[in-house]
C-alpha positions, 0 to 999 in steps of 0.5 A: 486542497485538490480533490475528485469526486467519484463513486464506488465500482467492483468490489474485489475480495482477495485471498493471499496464502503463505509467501506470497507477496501483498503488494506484487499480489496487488499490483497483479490484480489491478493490472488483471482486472483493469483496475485504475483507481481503489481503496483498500483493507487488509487484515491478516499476518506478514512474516517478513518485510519493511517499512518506513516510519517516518523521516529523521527530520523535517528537512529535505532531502527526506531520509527514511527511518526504515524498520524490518521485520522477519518474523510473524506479524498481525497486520491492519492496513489501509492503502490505495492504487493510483496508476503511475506511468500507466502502472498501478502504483500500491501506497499501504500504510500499515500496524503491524503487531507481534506480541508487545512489538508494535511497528506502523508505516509505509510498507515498501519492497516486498512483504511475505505473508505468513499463513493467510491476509484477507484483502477487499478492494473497493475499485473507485469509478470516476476518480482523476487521480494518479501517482506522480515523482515529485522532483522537489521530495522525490517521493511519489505523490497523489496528485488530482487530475 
């Protein structure tokens, strides 16, 4: 086990509108506000987008089991920014929810917005964190400084 110790910093409320991008939005704001290190929450509706919901099987390489989405969903995620080559790196795992459809996974490329999400970001202050490619997994891993 890793880990870091830090405390709480800003907290950032963020409202995104109709076609607007969850995860450029993000990565937007935390290169505007500096911000190194967060957790975050959203709630709110997605109209089109992908995740990865899980690997096929437990071997590498990882081959993704992707699902796309192009309607209309509720969504309930968590998520965190780390920089990665001095970037901010956005990592949400999400549910997403349309009537009896039910996805959850890693949101990745772009997600649309439908109507509105709320986002609150919780800046983390003290954090030695960052987003790093692993070479064996080829996925982009936290690692603790």
């Amino acid at each position: 086990m890793q880990y870091s110790v830090g405390h709480i910093g800003r907290v950032v409320v963020v409202r995104l509108e109709d076609d607007e991008d969850l995860s450029s939005i993000l990565g937007t704001l935390a290169e505007k506000e500096k911000i190194q290190s967060a957790l975050f929450l959203v709630i709110g509706n997605l109209k089109e987008g992908s995740l990865v919901s899980g690997a096929e099987t437990e071997s590498l390489p990882i081959v993704p089991i992707w699902q796309h989405f192009t309607r209309n969903h509720e969504i309930l995620g968590i998520g965190t920014i780390f920089q990665e080559e001095d970037q901010p790196k956005i990592h949400v795992h999400a549910t997403l929810v349309h009537g009896d459809n039910l996805l959850a996974g890693c949101l990745r490329e772009k997600s649309k917005v439908f109507l509105l999400s709320e986002i609150v970001v919780l800046e983390l202050l003290g954090v030695e964190a960052l987003r790093e490619k692993d070479g064996r997994t080829g996925s982009h891993l936290l690692k603790i400084k």
